[in-house]
N, C-alpha and C positions, 0 to 999 in steps of 0.2 A: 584754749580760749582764743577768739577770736580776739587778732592783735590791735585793729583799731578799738574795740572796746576795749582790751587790756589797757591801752593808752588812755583813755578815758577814763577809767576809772581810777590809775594812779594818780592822776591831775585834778581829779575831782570834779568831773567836765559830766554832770548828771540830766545837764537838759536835754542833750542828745542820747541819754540810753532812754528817753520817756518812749520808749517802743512797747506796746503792749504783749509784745513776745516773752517780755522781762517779767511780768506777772505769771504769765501763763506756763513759766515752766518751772520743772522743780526743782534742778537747781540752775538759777540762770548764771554762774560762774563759768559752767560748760557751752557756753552758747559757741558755736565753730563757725568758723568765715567758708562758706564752702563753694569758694571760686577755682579751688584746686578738688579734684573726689577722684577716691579710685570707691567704684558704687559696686557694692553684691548683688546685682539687681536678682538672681534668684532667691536670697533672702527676704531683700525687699518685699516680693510677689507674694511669700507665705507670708508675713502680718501683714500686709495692706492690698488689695485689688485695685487695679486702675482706677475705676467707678468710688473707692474711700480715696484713693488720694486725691483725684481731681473735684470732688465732691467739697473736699477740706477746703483745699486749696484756694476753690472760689469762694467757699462761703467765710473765709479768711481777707484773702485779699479785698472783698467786698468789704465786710466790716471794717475793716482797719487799715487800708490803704496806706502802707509805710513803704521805704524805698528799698528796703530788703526781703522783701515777701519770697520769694522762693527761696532763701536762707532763711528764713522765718519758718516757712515750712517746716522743711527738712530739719531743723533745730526741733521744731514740735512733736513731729513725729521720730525720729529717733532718739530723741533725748540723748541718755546715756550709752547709748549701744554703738560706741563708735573709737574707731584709731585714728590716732592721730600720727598724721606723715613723719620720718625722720622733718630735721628743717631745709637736707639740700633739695627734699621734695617740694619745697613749696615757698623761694626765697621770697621777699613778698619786699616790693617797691613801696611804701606808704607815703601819706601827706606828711608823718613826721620828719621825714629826711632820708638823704638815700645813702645805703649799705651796699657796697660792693656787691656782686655774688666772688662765690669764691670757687674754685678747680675741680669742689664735690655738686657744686650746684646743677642738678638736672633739671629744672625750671624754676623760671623766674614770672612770679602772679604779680601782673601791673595793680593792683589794688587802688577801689573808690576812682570815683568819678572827677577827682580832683587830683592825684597822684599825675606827675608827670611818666609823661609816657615815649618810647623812643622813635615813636611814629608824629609827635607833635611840631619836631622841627625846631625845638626850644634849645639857642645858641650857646644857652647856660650848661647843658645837659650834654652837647654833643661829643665831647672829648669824654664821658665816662666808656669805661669798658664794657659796660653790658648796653649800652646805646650804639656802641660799634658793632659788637656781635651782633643784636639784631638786626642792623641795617644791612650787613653782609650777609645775614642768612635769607632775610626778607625779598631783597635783589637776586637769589637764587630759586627762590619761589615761582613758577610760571604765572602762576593764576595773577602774581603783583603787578600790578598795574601802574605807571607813569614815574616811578623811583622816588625821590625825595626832595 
C-alpha cells in the first residue's frame, strides 16, 4: 500500500483519499505508490497495446484530473498483479517525518511534493546522513550544475 495513504488512513485523514481511483478499483487497500518500479514491460505489452494504454490514460486524466494520474493509472490497470519491493528497495522520505536509511538501503524515494528533499538547501535537514550522501554523490555527477 501506498504509504502516504496508509498514513491517512490510520489517522482518518479521508478528504484527501476523495480520489476517484478509490472507487474504481477493486480492492483500493492495494493502491501502490509507484515512484519506485522495476516494470515487465513485455508483460505489460501482452494485456495492454500502447494505443489501450494511452487511450486510458487520456481519457482518465481528462475526466478526473487529480494529482496522481499516472499512479492512478498504473494502479487501474494492473490492479492486483504486482510485487512489492523488499523496503531497502524503496526507503521512502515522507511529509510525515524523516527515517534514516539504513547500510541495506539501495534507494532512497524523496516522496510528494512537499517532502523535504536534500537538494532544497533546508538548514534543518543538512546534517542528516542521507542529505550528505546525496550531496557528495550529486557533486560527482558531471551533468550537476552549479553545487549547492
Amino acid at each position: 500500500l501506498d504509504q502516504v495513504i496508509s498514513w491517512r488512513l490510520k489517522r482518518k485523514v479521508y478528504l484527501s483519499l476523495a480520489n476517484p481511483v478509490f472507487l474504481l478499483l477493486k480492492n483500493w487497500h492495494s493502491y501502490f505508490n509507484s515512484g519506485v518500479l522495476i516494470f515487465d514491460a513485455e508483460k505489460f505489452r501482452k494485456k495492454f497495446s500502447c494505443q489501450e494504454l494511452f487511450r486510458f490514460a487520456i481519457y482518465y486524466t481528462n475526466r478526473y484530473k487529480k494529482r496522481c494520474n499516472d499512479q492512478d493509472v498504473l494502479n487501474l490497470l494492473v490492479e492486483d498483479n504486482y510485487f512489492v519491493l523488499p523496503p531497502e528497495w524503496n526507503h521512502m522520505w515522507t511529509v510525515n517525518g524523516y527515517t534514516p536509511s539504513s547500510p541495506k538501503t539501495k534507494i532512497i524515494h524523496f516522496t510528494n511534493s512537499v517532502s523535504i528533499k536534500p537538494w532544497d538547501n533546508n538548514s534543518l535537514f543538512e546534517d542528516y546522513i542521507d542529505t550528505k550522501e546525496y550531496k557528495k554523490f550529486a557533486l560527482n555527477v558531471p551533468l550537476f550544475k552549479g553545487g549547492f
